[in-house]
C-alpha positions as CSV (number, residue, x, y, z in Angstrom):
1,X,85.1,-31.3,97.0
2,X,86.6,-28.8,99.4
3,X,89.8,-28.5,101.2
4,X,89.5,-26.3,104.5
5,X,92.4,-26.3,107.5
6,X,91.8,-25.6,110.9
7,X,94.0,-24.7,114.0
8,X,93.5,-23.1,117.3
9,X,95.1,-20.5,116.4
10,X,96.8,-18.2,113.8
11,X,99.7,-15.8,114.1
12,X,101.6,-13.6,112.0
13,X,105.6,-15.0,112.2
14,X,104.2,-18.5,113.4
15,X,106.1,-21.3,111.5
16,X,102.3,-23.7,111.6
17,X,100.8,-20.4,110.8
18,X,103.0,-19.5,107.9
19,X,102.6,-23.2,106.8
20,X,98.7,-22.6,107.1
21,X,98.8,-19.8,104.8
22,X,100.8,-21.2,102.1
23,X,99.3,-24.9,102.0
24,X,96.1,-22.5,101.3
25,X,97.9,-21.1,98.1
26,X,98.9,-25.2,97.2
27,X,95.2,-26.1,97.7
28,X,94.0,-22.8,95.9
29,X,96.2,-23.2,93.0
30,X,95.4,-27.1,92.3
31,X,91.7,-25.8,92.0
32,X,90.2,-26.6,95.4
33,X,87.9,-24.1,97.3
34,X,90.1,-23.5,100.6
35,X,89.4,-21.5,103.3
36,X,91.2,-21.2,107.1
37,X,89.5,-21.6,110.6
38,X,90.8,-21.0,113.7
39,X,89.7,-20.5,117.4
40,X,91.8,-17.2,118.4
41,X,92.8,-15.2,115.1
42,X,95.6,-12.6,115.1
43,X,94.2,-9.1,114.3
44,X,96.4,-8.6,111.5
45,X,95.0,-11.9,109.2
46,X,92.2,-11.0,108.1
47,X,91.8,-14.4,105.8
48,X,90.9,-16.6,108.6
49,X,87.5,-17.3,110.0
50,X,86.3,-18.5,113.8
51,X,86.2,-22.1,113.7
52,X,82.4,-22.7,114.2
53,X,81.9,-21.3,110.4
54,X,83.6,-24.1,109.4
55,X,80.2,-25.8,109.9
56,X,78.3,-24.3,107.0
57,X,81.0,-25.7,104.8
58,X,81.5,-29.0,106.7
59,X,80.8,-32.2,104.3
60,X,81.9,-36.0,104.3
61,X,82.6,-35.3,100.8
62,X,85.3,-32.0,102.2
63,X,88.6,-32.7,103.6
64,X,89.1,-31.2,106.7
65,X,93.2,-30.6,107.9
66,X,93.6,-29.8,111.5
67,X,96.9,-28.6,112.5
68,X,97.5,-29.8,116.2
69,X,100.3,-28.5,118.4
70,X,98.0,-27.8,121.9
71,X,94.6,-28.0,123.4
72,X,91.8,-26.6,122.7
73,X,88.2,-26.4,122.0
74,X,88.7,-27.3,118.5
75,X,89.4,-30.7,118.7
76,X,86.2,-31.3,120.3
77,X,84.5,-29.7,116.8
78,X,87.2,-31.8,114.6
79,X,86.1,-34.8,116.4
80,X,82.2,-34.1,115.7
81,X,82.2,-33.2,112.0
82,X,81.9,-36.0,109.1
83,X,84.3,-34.4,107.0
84,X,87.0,-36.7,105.5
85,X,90.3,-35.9,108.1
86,X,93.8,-35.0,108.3
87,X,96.1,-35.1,111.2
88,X,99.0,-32.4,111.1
89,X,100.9,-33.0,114.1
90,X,103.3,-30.6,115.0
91,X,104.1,-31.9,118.4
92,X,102.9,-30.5,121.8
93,X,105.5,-29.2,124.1
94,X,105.1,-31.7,127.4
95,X,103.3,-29.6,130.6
96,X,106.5,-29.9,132.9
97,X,108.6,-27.5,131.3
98,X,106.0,-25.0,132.0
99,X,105.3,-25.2,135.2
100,X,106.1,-22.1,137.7
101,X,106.4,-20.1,134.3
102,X,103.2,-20.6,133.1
103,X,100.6,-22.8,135.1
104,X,97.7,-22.1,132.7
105,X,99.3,-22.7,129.3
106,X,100.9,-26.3,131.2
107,X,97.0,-27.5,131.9
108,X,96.5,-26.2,128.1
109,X,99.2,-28.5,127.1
110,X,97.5,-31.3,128.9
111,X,94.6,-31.4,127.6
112,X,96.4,-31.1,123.7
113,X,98.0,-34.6,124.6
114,X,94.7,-36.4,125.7
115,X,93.0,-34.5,123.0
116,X,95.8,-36.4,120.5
117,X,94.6,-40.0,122.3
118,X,91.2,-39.0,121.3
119,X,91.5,-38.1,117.6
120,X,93.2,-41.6,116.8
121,X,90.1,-43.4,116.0
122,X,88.2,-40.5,113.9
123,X,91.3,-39.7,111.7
124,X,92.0,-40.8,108.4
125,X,95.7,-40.2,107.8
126,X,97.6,-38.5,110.1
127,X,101.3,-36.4,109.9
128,X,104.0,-35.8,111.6
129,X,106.0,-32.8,109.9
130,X,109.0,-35.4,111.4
131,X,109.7,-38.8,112.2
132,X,110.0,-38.0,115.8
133,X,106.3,-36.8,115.3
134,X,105.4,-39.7,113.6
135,X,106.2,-42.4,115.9
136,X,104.7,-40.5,118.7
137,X,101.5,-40.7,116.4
138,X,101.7,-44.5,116.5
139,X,102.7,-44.6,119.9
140,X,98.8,-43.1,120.6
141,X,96.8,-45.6,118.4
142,X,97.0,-43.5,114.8
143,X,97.0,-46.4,112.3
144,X,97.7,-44.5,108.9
145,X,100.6,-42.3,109.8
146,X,103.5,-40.6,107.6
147,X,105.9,-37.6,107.2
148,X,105.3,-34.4,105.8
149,X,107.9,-31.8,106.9
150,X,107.0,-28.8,107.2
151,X,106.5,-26.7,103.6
152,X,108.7,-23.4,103.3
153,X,109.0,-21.3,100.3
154,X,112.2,-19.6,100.4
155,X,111.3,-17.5,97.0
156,X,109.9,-15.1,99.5
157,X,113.1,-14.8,102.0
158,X,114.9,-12.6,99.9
159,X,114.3,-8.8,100.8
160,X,116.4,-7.6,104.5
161,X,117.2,-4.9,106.3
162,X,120.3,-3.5,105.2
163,X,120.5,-1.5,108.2
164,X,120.4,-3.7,110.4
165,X,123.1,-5.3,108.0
166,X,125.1,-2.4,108.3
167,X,125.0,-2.0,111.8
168,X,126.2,-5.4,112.6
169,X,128.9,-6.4,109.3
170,X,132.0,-5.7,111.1
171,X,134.9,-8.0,111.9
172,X,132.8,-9.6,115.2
173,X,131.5,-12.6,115.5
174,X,127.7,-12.9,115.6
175,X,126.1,-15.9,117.5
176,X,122.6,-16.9,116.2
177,X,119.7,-18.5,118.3
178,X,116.0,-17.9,116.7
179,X,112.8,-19.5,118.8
180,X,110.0,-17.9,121.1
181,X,111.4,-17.3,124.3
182,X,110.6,-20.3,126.0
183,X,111.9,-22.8,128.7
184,X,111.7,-26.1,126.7
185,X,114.3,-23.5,123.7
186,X,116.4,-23.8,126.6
187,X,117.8,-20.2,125.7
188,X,119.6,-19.9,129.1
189,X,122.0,-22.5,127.9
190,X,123.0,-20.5,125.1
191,X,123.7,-17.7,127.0
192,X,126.2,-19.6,129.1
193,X,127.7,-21.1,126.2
194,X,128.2,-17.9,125.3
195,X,129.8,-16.6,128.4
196,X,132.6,-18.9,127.6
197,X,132.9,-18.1,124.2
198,X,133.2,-14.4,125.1
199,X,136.0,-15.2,126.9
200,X,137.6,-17.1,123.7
201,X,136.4,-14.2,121.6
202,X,135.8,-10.8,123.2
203,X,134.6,-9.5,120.2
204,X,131.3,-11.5,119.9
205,X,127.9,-11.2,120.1
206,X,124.8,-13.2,120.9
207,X,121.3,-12.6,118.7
208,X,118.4,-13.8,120.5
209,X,115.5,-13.9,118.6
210,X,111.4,-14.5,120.2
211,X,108.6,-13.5,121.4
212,X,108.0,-14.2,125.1
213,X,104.8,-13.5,125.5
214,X,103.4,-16.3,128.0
215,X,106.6,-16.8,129.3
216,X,107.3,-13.4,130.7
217,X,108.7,-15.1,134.0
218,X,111.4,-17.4,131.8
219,X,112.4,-13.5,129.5
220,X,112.8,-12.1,133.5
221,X,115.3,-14.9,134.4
222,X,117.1,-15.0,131.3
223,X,117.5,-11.2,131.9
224,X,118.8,-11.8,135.7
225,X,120.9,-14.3,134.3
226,X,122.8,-12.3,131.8
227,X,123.2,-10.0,134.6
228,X,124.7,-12.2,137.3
229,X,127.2,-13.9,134.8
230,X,128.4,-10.2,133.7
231,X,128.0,-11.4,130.2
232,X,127.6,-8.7,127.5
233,X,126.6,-7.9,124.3
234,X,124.0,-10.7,124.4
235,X,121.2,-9.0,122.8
236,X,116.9,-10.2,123.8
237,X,115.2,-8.9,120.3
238,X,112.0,-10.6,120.9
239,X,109.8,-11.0,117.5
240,X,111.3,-9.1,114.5
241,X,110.0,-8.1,111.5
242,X,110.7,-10.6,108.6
243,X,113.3,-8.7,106.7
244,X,115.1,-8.0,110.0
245,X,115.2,-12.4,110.5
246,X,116.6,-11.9,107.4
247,X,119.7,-9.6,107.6
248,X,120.3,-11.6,111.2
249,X,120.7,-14.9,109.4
250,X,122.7,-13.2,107.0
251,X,125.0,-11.4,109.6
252,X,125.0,-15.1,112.0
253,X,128.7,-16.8,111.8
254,X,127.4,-19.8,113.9
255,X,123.7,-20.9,115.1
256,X,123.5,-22.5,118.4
257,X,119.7,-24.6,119.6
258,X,120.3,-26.0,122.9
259,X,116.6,-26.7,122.8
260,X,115.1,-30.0,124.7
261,X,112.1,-30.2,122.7
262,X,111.2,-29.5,119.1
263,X,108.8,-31.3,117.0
264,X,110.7,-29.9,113.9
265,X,112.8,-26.5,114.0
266,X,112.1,-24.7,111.4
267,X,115.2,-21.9,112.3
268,X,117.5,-25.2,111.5
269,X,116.0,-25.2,108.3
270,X,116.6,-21.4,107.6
271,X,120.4,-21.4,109.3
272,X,121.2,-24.0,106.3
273,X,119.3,-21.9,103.4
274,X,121.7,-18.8,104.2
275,X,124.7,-20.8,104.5
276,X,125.1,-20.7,108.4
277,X,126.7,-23.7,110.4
278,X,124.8,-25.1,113.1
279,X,125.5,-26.8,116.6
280,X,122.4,-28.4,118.5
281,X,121.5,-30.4,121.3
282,X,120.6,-34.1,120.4
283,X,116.9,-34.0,121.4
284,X,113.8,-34.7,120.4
285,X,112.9,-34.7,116.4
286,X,116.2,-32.3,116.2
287,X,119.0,-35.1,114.5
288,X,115.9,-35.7,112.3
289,X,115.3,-32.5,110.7
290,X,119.1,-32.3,110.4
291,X,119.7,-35.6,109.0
292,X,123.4,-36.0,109.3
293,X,124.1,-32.4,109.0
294,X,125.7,-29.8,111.7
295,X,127.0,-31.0,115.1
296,X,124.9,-32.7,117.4
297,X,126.2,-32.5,120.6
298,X,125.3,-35.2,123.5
299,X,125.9,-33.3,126.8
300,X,125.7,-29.6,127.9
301,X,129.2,-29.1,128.5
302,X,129.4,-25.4,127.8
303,X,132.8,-25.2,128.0
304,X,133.6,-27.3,125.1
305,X,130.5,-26.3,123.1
306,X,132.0,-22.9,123.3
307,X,135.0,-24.6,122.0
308,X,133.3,-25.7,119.1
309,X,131.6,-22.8,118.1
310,X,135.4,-21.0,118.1
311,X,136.2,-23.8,115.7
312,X,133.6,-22.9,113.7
313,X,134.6,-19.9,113.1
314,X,138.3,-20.1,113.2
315,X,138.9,-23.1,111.0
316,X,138.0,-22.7,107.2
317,X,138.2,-26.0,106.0
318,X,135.7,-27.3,108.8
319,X,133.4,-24.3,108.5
320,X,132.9,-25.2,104.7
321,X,132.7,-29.5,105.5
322,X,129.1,-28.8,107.6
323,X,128.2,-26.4,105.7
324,X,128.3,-27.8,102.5
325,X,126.6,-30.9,104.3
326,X,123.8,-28.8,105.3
327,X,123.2,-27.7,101.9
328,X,123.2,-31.4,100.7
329,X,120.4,-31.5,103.2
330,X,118.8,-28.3,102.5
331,X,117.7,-30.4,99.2
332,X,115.7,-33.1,101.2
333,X,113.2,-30.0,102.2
334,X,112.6,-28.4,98.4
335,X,109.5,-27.0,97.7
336,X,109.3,-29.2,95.1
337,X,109.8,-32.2,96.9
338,X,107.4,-30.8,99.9
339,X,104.6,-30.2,97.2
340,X,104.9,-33.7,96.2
341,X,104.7,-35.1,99.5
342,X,101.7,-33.2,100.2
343,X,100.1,-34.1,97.3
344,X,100.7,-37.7,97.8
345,X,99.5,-37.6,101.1
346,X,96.2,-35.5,100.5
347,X,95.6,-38.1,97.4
348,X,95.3,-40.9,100.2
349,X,92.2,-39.4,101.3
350,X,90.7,-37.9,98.3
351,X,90.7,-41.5,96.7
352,X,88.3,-42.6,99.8
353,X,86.0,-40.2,99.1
């Protein structure tokens, strides 16, 4: 039996595409043969194939995993072959928020959420990497659903860029968003928050972190927005190298999502690996992935979420209450416990086979 994933596409820095590659190492290194397909593949993996090769080594007695997170022609193939299947849902961002920033990647959208009506009835067991993800799942006829959270192996985050660490350890306070530049991230409310926490703290600075490409018209207004508020030292870094994600965690005092739809966050995850306290907007699967820990917060009151963020900083005692909360967390998302799950899950399947 063979275990293949497919996707419409792979990207280096992609949290389903890092996922990708390292449920290929778990499936490798239980024994299975394990390959990756994908529609559009990003010139720099070069362990991925185009999707339609997946059809030399398609096989009711193969499990096929089919990461979905927009449209594309591939669910049209997932939906053809006999291979034994698994759902990974990773949520697809709704059309609206795209609209007048992107048209094209909105009708994209729409056709990933029909597409997810379509695949009820041909798939075996299907996953939200969160409970938000899962009931959506039922919500569009998927009989045999469950949880699998997104796997991350934090062996690996471990070597930074002590220059950038350098640059930035000084006695200011260093703000902390990470996500691709996108409307839904909602990264121009964390730019106003900022503007009034500048004014609490003059010496402060905002890390954005993202690529934008696709949303070239949202990084324009985010730019014209910094400059009409006057704000400063709010800094666009677009994508980054790993270690450089690294030394920013490691630099952040406080990270702030104001995002209005995530169908995990894996950033949230990170922020409570390196020890960093988080504030977040109450939407979507966000108070699932943090379970309790950080501060959600209910309404966009900037004012008063710049309030809190001061607080963070300024008061010891609750600084170390969330984040030793997160940490508690951080436990629920092992890579031990994520293998298990995995493993259970994938077991469902293989049985029927």
């Amino acid at each position: 039996m063979e275990i293949h994933q497919i996707l419409p596409t792979i990207s280096p820095g992609d949290a389903i595409g890092n996922e990708v590659l390292l449920i290929r190492e778990i499936l490798k290194s239980w024994g299975y043969e394990s390959e990756i397909f994908a529609q559009s593949i990003h010139p720099s993996i070069n362990n991925a194939k185009f999707y339609l090769e997946h059809k030399k080594r398609s096989s009711k007695n193969n499990v096929l995993i089919y990461h979905l997170s927009i449209g594309s022609d591939v669910s049209k193939y997932v939906l053809e072959v006999p291979d034994r299947k698994i759902l990974m849902y990773h949520n697809i961002t709704p059309p609206h928020f795209f609209y007048g920033i992107n048209d094209n990647l909105a009708l994209i959208l729409g056709h990933g959420r029909n597409e997810l009506k379509m695949l009820a009835e041909k798939t075996d067991v299907a996953l939200g990497v969160s409970e938000y993800n899962r009931i959506e799942l039922e919500e569009n006829g998927y009989k045999e659903t469950g949880v699998l959270p997104l796997i991350i192996d934090f062996s690996k985050y471990v070597t930074h860029n002590t220059k950038i660490i350098d640059r930035y350890n000084d006695n200011w306070t260093n703000v902390l968003f990470v996500g691709r530049i996108s409307p839904n991230k909602k990264q121009d409310d964390i730019i106003k928050c900022f503007y009034y926490y500048k004014a609490i703290n003059p010496n402060s600075r905002l890390f954005l972190i993202g690529g934008f490409n696709g949303c070239e018209r949202y990084y324009k207004y985010l730019e014209n927005l910094i400059y009409d508020l006057g704000v400063k030292d709010v800094y666009l870094l677009g994508m980054v190298d790993f270690a450089d994600l690294i030394a920013y965690y490691m630099l952040a005092d406080v990270f702030v999502c104001m995002s209005e739809h995530e169908g995990f966050n894996v950033p949230l995850i990170e922020s409570m690996h390196f020890g960093v306290p988080i504030i977040a907007y109450n939407s979507t699967a966000i108070p699932y992935t943090l379970g309790g820990a950080g501060i959600l917060v209910n309404k966009k009151c900037y004012s008063e979420i710049a309030e809190m963020i001061n607080l963070l900083v300024t008061d010891k005692e609750l600084r170390d209450k969330i984040i030793k909360k997160q940490k508690i967390r951080l436990k629920d998302f092992s890579y031990e416990k994520a293998m298990d799950r995995f493993k259970a899950q994938l077991n469902k399947v293989i049985h029927e086979i």
